[in-house]
Rosetta silent file (secondary structure, phi, psi, omega in degrees, C-alpha in Angstrom):
SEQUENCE: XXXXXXXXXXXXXXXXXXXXXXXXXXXXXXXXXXXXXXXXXXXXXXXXXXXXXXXXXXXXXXXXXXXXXXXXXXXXXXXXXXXXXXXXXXXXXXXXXXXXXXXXXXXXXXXXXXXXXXXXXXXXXXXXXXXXXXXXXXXXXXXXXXXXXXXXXXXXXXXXXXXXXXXXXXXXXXXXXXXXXXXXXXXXXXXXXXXXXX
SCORE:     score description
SCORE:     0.000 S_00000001
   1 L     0.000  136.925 -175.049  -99.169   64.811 -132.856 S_00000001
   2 L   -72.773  140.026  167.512  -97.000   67.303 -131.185 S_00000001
   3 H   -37.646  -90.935 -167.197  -93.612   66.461 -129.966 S_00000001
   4 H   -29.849  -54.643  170.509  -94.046   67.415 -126.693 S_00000001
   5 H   -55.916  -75.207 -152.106  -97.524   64.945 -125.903 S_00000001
   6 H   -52.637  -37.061  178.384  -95.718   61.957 -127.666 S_00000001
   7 H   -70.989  -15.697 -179.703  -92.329   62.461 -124.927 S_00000001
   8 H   -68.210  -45.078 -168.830  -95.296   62.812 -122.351 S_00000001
   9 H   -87.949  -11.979  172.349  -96.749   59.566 -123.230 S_00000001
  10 H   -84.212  -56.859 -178.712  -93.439   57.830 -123.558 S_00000001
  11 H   -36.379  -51.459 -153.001  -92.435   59.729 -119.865 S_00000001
  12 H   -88.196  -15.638  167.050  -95.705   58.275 -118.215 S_00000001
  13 H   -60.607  -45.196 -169.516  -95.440   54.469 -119.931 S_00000001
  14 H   -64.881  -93.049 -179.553  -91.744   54.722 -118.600 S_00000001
  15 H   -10.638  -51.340  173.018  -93.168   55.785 -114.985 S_00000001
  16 H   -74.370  -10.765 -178.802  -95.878   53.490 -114.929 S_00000001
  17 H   -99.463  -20.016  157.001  -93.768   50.338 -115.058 S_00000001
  18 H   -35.484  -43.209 -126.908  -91.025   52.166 -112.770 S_00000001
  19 H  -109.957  -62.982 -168.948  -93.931   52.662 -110.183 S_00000001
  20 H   -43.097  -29.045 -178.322  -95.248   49.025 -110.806 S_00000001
  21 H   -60.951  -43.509 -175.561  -91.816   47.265 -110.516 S_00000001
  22 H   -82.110   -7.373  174.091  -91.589   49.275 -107.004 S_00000001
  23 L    85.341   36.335  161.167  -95.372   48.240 -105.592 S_00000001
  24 L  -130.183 -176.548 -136.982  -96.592   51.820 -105.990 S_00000001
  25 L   -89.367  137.926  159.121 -100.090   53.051 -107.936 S_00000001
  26 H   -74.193  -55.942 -161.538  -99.131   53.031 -111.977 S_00000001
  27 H   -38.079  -60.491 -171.278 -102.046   55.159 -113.117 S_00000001
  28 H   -43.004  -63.504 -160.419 -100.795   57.866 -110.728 S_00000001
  29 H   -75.534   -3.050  178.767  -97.226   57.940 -111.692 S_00000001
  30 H   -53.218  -46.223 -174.707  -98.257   57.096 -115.410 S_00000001
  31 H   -43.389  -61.674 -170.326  -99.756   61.020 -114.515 S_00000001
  32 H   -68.306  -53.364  168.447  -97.195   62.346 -112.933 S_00000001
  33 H   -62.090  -61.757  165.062  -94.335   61.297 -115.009 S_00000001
  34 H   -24.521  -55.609  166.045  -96.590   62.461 -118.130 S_00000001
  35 H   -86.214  -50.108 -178.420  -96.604   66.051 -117.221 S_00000001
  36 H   -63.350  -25.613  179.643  -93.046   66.362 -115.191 S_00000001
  37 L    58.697 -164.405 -177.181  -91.187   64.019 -118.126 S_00000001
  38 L   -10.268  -43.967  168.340  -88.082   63.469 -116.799 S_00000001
  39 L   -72.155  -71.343 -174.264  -87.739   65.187 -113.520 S_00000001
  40 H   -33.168  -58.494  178.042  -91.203   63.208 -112.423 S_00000001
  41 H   -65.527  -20.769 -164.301  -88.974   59.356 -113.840 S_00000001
  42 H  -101.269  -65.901  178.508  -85.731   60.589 -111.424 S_00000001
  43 H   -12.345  -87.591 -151.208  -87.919   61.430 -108.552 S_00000001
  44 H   -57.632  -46.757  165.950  -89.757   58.106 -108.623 S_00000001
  45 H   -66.316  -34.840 -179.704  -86.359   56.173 -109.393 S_00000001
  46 H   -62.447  -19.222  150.835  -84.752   57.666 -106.306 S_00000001
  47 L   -92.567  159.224 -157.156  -87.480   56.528 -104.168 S_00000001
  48 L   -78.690  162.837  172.971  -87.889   53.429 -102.318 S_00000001
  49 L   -88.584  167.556 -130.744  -90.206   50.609 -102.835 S_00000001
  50 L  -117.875  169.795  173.257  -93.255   50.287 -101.127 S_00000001
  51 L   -97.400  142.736 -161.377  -93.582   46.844  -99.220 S_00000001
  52 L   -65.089  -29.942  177.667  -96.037   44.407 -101.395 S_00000001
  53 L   166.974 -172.085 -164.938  -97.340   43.538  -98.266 S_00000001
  54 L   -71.646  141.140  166.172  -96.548   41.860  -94.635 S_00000001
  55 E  -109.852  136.233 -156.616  -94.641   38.561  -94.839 S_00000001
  56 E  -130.133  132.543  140.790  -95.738   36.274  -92.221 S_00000001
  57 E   -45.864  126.651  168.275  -93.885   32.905  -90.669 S_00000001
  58 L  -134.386  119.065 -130.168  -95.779   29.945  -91.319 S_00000001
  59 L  -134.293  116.922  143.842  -94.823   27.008  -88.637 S_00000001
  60 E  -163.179  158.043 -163.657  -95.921   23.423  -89.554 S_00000001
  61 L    46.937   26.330 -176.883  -94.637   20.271  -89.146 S_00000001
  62 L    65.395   15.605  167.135  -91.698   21.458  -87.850 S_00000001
  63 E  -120.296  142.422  164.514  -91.085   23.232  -91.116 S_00000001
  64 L   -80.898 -110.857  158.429  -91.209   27.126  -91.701 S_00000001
  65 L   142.677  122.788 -173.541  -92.503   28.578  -94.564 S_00000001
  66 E  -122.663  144.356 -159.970  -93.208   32.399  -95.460 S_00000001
  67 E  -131.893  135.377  163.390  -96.431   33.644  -97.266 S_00000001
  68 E   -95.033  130.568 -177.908  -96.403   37.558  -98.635 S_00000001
  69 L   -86.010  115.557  172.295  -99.674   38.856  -97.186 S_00000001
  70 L   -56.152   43.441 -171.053 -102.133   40.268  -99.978 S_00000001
  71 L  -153.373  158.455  171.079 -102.981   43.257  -97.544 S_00000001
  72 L   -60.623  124.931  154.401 -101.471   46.488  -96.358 S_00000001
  73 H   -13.930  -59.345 -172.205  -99.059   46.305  -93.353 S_00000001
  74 H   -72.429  -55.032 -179.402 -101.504   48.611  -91.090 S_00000001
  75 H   -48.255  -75.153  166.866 -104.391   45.962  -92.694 S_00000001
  76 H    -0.776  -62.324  179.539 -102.477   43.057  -90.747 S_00000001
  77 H  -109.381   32.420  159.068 -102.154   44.384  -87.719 S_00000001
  78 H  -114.347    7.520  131.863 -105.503   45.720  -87.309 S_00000001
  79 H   -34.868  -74.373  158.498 -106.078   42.150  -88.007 S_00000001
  80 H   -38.797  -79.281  157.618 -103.907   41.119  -85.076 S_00000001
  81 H     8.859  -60.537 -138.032 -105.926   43.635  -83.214 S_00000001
  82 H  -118.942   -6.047  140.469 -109.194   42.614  -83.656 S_00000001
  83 H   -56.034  -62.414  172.561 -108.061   38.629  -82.879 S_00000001
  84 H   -50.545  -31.072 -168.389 -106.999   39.821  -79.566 S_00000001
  85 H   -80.336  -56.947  176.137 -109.909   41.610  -79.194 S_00000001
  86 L   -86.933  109.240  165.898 -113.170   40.183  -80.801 S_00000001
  87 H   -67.065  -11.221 -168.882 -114.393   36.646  -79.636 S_00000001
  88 H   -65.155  -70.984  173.603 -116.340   35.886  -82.390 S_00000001
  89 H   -28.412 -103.712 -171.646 -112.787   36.720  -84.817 S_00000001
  90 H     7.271  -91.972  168.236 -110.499   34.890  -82.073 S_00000001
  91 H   -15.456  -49.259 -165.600 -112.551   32.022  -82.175 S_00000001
  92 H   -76.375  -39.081  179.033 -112.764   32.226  -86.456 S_00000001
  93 H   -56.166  -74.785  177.534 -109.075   32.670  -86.207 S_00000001
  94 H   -60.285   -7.555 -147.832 -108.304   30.072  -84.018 S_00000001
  95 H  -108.304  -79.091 -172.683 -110.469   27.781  -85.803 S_00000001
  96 H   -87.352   -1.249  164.962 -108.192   28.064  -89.248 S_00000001
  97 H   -28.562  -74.033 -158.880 -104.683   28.261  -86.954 S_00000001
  98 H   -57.305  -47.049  177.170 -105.361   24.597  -86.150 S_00000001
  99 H   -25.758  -56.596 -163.462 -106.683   23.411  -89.825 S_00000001
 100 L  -160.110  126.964  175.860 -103.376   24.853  -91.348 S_00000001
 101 H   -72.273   10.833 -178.477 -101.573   28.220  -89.567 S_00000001
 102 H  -107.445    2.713  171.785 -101.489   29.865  -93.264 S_00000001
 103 H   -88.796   14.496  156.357 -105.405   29.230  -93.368 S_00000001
 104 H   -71.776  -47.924  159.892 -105.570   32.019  -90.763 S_00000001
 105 H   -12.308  -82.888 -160.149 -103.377   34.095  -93.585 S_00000001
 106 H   -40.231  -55.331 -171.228 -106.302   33.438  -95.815 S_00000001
 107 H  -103.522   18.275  120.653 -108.537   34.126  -93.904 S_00000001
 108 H   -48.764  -62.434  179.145 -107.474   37.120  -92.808 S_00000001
 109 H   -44.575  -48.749  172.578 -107.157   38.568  -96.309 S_00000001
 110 H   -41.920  -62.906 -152.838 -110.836   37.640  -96.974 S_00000001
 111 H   -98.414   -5.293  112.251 -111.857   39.261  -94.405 S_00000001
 112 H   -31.368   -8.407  160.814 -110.269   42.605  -94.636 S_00000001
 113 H   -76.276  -66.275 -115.257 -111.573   43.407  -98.029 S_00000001
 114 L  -108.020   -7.129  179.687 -114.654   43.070  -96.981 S_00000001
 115 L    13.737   28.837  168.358 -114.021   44.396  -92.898 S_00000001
 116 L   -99.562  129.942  177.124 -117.840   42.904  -92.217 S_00000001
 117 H   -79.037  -32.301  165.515 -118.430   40.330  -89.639 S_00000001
 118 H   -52.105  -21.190 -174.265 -121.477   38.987  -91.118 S_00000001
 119 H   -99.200   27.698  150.088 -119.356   37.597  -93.784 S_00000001
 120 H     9.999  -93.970  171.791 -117.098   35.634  -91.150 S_00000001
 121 H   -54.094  -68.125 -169.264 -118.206   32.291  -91.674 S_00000001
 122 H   -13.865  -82.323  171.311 -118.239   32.875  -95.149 S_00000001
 123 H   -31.691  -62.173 -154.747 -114.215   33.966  -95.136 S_00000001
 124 H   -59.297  -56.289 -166.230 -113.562   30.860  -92.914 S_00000001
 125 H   -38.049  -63.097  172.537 -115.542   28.550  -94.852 S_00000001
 126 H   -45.113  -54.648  173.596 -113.331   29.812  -98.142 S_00000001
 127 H   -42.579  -52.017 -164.340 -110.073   29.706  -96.218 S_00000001
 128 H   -69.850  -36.983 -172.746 -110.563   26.008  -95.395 S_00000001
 129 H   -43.641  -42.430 -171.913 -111.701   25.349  -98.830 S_00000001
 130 H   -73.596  -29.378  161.945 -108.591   26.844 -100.475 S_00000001
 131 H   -70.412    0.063  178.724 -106.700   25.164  -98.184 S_00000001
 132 H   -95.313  -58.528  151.400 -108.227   21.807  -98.448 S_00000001
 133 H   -18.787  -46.663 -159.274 -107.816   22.327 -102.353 S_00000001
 134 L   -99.845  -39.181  175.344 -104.384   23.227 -102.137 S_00000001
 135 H   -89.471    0.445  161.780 -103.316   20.315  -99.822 S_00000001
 136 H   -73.099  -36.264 -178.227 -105.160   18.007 -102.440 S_00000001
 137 H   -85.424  -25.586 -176.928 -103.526   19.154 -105.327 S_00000001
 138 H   -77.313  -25.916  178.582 -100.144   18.701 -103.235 S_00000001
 139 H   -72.160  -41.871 -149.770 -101.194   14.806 -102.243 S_00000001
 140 H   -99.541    2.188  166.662 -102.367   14.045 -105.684 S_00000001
 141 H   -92.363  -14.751 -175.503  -98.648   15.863 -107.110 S_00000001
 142 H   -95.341  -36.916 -166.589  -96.678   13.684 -104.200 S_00000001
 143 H   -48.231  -82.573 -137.302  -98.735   10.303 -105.011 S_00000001
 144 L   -75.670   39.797 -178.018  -97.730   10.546 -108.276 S_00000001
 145 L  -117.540  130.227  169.826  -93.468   11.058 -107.546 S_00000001
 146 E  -136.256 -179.902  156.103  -91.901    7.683 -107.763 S_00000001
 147 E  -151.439  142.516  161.942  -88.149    7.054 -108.312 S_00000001
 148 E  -133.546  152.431 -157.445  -86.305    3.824 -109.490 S_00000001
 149 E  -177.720  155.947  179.529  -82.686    3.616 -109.456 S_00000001
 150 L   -82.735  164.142  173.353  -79.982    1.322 -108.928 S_00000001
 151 L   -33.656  -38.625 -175.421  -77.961    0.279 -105.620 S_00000001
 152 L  -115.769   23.999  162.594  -75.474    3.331 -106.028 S_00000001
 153 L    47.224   63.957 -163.542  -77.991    5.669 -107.861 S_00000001
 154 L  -112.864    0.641 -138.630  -75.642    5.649 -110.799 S_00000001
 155 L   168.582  132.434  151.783  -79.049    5.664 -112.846 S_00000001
 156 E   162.776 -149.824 -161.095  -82.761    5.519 -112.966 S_00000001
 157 E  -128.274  151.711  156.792  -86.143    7.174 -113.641 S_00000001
 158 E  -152.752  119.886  171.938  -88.126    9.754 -111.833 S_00000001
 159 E  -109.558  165.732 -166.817  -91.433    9.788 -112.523 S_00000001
 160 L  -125.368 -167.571  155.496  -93.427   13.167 -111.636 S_00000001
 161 L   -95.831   13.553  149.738  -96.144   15.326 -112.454 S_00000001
 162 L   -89.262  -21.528  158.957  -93.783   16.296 -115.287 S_00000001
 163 L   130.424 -149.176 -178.227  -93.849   12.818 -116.616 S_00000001
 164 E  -101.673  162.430  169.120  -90.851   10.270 -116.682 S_00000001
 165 E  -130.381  170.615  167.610  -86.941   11.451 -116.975 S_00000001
 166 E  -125.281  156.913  142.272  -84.349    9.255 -116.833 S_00000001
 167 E  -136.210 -163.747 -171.822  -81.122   10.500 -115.182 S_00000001
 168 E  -151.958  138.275  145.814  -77.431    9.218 -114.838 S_00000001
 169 E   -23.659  102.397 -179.413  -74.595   10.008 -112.378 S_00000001
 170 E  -144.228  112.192  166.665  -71.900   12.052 -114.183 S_00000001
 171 L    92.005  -98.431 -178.501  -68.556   13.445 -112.701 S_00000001
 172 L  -129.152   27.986 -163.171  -69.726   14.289 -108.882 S_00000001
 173 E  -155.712  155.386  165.645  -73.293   15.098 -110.011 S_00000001
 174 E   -55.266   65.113 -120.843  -76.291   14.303 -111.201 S_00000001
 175 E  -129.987  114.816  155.939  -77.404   15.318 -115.005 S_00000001
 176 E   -55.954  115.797 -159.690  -81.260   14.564 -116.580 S_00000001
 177 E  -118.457   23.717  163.038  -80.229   12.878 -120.005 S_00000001
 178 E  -162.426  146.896  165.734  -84.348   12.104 -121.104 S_00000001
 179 L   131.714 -142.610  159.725  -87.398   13.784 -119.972 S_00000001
 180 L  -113.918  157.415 -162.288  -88.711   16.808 -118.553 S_00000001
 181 L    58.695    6.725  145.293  -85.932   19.254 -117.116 S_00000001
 182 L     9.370   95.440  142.968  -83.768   17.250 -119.806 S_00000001
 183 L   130.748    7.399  170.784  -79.616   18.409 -119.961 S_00000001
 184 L   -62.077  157.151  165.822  -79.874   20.084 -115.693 S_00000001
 185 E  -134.364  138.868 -152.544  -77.351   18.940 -113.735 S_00000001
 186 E  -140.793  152.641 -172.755  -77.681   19.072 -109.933 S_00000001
 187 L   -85.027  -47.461 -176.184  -74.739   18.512 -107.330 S_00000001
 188 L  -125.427  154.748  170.762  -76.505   16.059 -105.018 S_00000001
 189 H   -44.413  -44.337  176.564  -79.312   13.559 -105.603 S_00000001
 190 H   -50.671  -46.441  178.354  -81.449   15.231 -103.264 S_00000001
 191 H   -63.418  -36.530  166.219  -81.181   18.394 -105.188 S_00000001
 192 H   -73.537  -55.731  172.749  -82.288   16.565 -108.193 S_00000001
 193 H   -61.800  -23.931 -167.999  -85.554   14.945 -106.546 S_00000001
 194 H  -104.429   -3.352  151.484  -86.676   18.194 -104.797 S_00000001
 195 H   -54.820  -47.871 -167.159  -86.301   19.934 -108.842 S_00000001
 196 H   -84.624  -61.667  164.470  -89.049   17.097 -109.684 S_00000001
 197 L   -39.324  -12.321 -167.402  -91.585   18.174 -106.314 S_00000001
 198 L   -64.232    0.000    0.000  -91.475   21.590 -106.911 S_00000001
């Protein structure tokens, strides 16, 4: 194999994970860096990354929460758009606000691939599901968090959906001495229980 192909094919392997790391097309710069070699890899580092998509505030329970939107910027807000616009959409919209405000998220995303209004319902119907799903698997992951522990929390168990740990008090912290996350050490107690919800 000639020298020259094999530095091509090194250039555009190099490129394509450059271009993926930054949220821009691999194949392409896999191309591009392939024939330019070198010049084609400075280019590409010297430009900026592309945004993965929109990230949208999600308000509930008096907690925020931010979701990266699987869609193009421009997709989003011809999203917005067509909620202001469309009653059916409004309506579909307003409809997964109230379930949960990120199953509007969803179902947005649905229903931009697919930019058909017959498939609507469909999109909603899916949104609530994944969201019904998703706050099921979070009930049946809370149910199962228990903690025992002594009067000064010097000591005790947490058990999880990682199983049981024991931990112990040590210096001005917190340290898991059996268990799953087994030798962490966390500065406050709290900080150790919200390691076991994640």
């Amino acid at each position: 194999m000639p020298i020259l192909l094999i530095i091509g094919i090194i250039c555009g392997f190099i490129g394509s994970a450059m271009a993926k790391g930054k949220n821009k097309e691999p194949v392409l710069w896999f191309v591009i860096c392939a024939f330019t070699g070198l010049i084609g890899i400075i280019i590409l580092a010297l430009s900026k990354a592309e945004q993965a998509g929109p990230v949208v505030a999600i308000s509930q329970d008096g907690q925020t929460s931010t979701r990266v939107i699987a869609m193009k910027p421009e997709d989003w807000k011809k999203w917005q758009a067509l909620v202001d616009l469309d009653p059916e959409i409004a309506a579909a919209a307003s409809t997964a606000r109230n379930r949960n405000p990120e199953c509007e998220v969803i179902l947005a995303e649905k229903y931009m691939t697919l930019n058909d209004k017959n498939y609507l319902s469909a999109a909603l119907s899916k949104a609530v599901a994944e969201i019904n799903a998703k706050e099921a698997a979070n009930s049946a992951r809370n149910a199962s968090f228990k903690v025992e522990t002594d009067d000064n929390k010097t000591s005790g168990t947490i058990t999880s959906h990682f199983g049981v740990s024991r931990f112990l008090k040590s210096g001005g912290g917190y340290k898991i001495t059996e268990g799953a996350l087994s030798g962490y050490s966390y500065v406050t107690y709290d900080a150790m229980l919200k390691a076991f919800q994640v």
